[in-house]
C-alpha positions as CSV (number, residue, x, y, z in Angstrom):
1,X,-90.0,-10.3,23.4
2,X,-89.2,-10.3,27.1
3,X,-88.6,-7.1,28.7
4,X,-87.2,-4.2,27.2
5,X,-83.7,-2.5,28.4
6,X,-83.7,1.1,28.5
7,X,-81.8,1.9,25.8
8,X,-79.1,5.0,26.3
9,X,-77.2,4.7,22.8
10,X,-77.6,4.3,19.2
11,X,-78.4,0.5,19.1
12,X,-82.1,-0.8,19.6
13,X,-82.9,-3.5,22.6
14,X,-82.8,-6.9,21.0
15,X,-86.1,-8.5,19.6
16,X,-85.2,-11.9,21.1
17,X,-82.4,-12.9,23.6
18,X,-81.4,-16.7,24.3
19,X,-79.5,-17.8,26.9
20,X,-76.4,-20.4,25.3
21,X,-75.9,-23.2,27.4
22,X,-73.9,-26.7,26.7
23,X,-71.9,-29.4,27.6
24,X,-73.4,-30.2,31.0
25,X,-72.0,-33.8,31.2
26,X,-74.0,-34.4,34.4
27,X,-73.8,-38.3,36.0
28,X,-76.5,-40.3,37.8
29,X,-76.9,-39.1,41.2
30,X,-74.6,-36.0,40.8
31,X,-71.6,-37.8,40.7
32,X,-68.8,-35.8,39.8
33,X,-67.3,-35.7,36.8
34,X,-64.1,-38.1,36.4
35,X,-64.2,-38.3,40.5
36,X,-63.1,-34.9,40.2
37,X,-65.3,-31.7,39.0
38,X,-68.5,-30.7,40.1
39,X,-71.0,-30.5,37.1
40,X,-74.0,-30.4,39.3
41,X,-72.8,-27.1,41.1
42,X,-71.4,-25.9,37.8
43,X,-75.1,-26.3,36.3
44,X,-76.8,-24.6,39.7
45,X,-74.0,-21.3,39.3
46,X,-75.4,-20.9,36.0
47,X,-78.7,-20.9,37.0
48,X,-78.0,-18.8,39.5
49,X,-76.5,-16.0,37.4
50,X,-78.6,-16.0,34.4
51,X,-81.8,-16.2,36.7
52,X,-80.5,-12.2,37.5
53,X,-81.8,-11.7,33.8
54,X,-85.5,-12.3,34.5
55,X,-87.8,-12.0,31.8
56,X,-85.3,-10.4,29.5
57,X,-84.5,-14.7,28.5
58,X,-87.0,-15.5,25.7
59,X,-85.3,-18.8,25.7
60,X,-82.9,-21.2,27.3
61,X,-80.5,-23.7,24.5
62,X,-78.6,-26.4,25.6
63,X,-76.6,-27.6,22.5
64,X,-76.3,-30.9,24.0
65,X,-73.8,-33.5,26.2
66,X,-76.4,-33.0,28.6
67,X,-75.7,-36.5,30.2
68,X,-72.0,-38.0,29.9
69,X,-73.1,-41.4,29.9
70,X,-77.1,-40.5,29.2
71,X,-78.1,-42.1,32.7
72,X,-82.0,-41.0,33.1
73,X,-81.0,-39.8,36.1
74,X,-78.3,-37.1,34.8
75,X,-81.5,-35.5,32.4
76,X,-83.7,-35.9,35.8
77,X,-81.3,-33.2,37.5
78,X,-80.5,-31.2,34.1
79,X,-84.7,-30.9,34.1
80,X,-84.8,-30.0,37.6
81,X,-82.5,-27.4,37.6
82,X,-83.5,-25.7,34.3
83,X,-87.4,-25.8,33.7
84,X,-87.8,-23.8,37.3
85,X,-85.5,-21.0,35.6
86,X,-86.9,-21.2,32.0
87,X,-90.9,-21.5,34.3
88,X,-89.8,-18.1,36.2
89,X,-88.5,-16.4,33.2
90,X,-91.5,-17.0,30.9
91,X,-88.9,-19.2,28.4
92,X,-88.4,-21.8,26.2
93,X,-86.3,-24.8,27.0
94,X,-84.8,-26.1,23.7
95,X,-82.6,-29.2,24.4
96,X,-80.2,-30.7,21.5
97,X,-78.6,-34.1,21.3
98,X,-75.0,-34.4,22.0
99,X,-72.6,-37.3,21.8
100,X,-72.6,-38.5,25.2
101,X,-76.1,-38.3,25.1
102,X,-78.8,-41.4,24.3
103,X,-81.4,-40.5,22.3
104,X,-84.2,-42.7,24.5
105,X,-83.4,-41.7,27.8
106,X,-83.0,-38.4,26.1
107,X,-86.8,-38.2,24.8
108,X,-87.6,-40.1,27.8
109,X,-86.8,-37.6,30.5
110,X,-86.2,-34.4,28.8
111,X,-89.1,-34.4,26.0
112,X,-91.5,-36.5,27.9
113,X,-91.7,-39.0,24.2
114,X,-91.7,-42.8,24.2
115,X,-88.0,-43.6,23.7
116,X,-86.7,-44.1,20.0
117,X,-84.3,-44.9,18.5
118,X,-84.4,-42.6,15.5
119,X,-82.8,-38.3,15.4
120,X,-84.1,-36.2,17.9
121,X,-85.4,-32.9,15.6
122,X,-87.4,-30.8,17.1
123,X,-89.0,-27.1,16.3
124,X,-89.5,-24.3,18.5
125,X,-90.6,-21.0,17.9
126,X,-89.9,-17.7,19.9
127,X,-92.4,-15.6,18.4
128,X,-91.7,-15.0,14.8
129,X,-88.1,-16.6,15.3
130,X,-87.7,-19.9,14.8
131,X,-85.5,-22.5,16.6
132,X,-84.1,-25.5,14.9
133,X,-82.6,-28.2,17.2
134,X,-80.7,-30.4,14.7
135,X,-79.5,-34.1,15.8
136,X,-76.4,-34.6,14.2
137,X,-75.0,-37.5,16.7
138,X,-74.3,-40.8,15.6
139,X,-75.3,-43.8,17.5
140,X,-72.4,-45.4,19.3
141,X,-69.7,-43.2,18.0
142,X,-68.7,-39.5,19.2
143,X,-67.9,-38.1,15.9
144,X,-71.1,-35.8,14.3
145,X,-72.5,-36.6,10.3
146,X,-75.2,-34.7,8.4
147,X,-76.8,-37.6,6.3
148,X,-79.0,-37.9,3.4
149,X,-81.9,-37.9,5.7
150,X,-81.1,-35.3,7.9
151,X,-79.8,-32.6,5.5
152,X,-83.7,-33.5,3.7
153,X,-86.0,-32.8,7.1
154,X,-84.0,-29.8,7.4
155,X,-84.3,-28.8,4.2
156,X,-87.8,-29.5,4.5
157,X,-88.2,-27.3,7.5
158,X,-86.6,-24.2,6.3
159,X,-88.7,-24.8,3.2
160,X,-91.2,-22.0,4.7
161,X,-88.9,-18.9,5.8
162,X,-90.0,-17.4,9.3
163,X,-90.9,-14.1,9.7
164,X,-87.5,-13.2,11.9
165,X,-85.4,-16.0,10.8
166,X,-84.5,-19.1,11.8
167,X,-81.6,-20.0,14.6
168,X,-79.9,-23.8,13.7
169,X,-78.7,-25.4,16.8
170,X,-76.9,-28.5,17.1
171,X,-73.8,-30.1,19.6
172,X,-71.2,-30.8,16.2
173,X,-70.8,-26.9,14.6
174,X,-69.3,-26.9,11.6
175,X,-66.8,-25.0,12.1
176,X,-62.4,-25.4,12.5
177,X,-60.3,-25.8,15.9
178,X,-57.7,-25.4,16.8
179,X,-57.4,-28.6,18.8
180,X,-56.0,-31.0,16.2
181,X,-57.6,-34.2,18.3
182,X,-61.0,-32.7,17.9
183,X,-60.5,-33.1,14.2
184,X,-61.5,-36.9,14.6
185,X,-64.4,-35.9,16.1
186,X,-65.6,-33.2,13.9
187,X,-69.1,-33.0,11.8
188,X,-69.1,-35.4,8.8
189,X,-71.0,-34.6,5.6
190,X,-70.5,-30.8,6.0
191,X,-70.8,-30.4,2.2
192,X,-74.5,-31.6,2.8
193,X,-75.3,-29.0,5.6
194,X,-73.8,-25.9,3.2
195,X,-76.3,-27.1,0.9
196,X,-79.0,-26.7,3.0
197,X,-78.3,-23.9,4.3
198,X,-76.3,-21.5,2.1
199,X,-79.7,-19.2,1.1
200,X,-81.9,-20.2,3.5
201,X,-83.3,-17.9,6.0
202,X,-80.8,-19.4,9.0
203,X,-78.7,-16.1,10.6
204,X,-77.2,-18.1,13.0
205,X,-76.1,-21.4,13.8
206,X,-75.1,-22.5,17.7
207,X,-73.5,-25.4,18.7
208,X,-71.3,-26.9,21.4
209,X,-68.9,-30.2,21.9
210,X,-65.2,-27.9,21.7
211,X,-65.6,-27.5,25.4
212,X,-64.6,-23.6,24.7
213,X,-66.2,-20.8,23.6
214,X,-65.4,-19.8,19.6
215,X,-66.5,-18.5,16.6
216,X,-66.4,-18.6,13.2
217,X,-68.6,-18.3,9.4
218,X,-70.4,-21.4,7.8
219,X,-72.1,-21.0,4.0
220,X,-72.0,-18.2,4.7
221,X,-73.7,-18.0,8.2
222,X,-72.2,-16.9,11.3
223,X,-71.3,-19.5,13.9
224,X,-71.0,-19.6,17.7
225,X,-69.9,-22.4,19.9
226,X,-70.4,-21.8,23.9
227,X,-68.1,-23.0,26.5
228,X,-68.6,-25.7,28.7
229,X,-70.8,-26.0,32.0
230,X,-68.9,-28.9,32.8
231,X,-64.7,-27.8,32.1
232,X,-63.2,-26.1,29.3
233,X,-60.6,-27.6,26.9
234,X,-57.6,-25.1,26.9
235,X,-56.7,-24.2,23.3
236,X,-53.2,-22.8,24.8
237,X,-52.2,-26.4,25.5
238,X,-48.8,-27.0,23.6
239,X,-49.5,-28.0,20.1
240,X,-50.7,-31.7,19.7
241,X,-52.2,-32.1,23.4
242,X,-55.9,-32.0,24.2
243,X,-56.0,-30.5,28.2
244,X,-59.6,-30.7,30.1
245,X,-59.3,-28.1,32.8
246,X,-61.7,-27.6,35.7
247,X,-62.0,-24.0,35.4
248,X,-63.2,-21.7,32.3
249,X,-66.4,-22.5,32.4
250,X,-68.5,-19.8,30.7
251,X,-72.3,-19.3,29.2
252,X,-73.4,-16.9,26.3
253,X,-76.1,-14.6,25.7
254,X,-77.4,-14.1,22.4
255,X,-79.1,-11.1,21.4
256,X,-81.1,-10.9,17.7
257,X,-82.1,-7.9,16.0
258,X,-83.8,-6.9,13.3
259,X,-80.7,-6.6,11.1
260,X,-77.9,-8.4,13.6
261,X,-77.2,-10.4,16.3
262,X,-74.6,-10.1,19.7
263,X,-73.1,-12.9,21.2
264,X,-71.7,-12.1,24.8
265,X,-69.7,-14.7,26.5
266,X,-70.2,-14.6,30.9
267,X,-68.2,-17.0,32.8
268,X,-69.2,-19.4,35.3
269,X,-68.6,-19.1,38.7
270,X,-69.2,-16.8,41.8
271,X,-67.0,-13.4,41.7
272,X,-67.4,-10.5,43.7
273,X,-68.9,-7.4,42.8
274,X,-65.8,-5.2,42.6
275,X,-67.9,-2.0,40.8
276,X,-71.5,-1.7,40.9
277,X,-74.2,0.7,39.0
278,X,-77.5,0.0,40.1
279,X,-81.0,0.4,38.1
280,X,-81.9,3.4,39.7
281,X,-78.9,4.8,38.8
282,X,-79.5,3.6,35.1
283,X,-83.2,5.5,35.1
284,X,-81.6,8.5,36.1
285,X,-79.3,9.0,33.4
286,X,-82.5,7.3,31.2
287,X,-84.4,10.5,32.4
288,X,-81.5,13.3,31.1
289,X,-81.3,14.5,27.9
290,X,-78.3,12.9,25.7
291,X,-75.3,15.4,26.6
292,X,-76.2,15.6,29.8
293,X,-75.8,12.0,30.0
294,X,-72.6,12.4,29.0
295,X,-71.7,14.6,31.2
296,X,-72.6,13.0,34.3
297,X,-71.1,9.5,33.2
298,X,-68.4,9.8,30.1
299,X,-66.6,13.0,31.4
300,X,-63.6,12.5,33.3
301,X,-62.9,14.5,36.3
302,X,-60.4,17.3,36.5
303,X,-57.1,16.6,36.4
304,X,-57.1,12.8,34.8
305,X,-55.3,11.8,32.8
């Protein structure tokens, strides 16, 4: 899917790339965050950056905390500023349910449903991959809990196994921090998730709500958790504090092969170009024969050390 790199080295181009995005916590009106951090520009960087990628984005995840206080108006700017990207770059848009969010306003504005009060599950597919979006929030609290009911539609749903596998995201991942506050808010029911999917055809599970990038296994599947638009937590605070920072902010690409994946993690925020290789550059060493490739790129010049 998308467009395919030219590939210079051993490793195929992916089958299906998905740009990670989560923890938006955008406010009515763009109102920053806390009086203090600016989600909305956060949010617009990001589009900026991973709009460089073109067509190469099959899709675009957002493992919820869209809204921090799931005004209609937060998912109103979250909408504008993603569909336009996910429209140019022939995407998906997968949204998942996060603890901040509410799950009317959520349907409301993001899905286009009548608002309800029951889990927002939902079921996308990227040619022969398929993407889960899982609801594990609870109503009125910020912890995560697989229930009875939920761990059963999933089950359900990965009944059938897709052709490429199947991608679970969700906001709670099941997986340990460092953080020792976050603990309170973790994902209940665990035991009923590893049921699920321990043996199923799910390579990958993505998630969000640590505020920093991480990873980690689950039954047996890989996990990945990617920073957050809005400010990072900083897992070097001294042991037993929980510090929000405004700064860290980071996205991740995810790139699924045939027998693999690769997550890369980019930060958020304008740098300059210090080094530069351009595409026509690339198609030139494309167009040489594999040691002259190396020569003209991995040999060092005379004299270094």
């Amino acid at each position: 899917m998308g467009e395919a790199p030219i590939q210079l080295g051993r490793y195929p181009s992916p089958r299906t790339t998905i740009a990670h995005l989560s923890d938006t916590h955008l406010l009515a009106g763009g109102a920053p965050l806390g009086g203090l951090v600016d989600t909305v520009g956060a949010l617009e960087q990001a589009v900026v950056q991973l709009s460089r990628l073109g067509t190469s984005i099959d899709a675009v995840v957002v493992t919820g905390d869209v809204a921090d206080l799931g005004e209609p108006d937060a998912y109103r700017i979250a909408r504008g500023l993603l569909e336009p990207l996910t429209r140019a770059c022939g995407a998906e848009l997968v949204w998942v349910m996060g603890n901040h969010d509410e799950r009317g306003p959520f349907r409301e504005q993001l899905l286009d449903e009548t608002a309800g009060a029951g889990p927002v599950h939902r079921v996308a597919r990227l040619g022969d991959l398929r993407v889960v979006a899982f609801d594990c929030t609870v109503p009125g609290w910020h912890h995560g809990a697989i229930d009875e009911a939920g761990a059963e539609w999933l089950a359900q749903v990965l009944a059938e196994p897709a052709p490429a596998g199947t991608v679970l995201a969700m906001h709670h991942a099941p997986i340990a921090t460092p953080v020792a506050l976050m603990d309170v808010l973790e994902l209940q029911g665990q035991e009923l998730l590893a049921e699920v999917v321990r043996g199923s055809d799910v390579r990958l599970i993505l998630g969000g709500h640590l505020h920093y990038a991480t990873s980690g296994v689950f039954a047996g599947v890989p996990v990945h958790v990617a920073g957050a638009a809005a400010y990072t937590i900083d897992v070097t605070a001294p042991p037993g504090e929980l510090w929000g920072v405004d700064g860290g902010r980071a996205l991740s690409i995810v790139q699924l092969f045939d027998d693999g994946h690769v997550v890369s993690v980019a930060p958020i925020e304008p740098a300059p170009v210090v080094s530069r290789f351009d595409l026509a550059y690339l198609e030139s060493l494309a167009a040489l024969a594999p040691a002259e490739r190396l020569e003209r790129f991995s040999r060092k010049p005379p004299g270094a050390a």
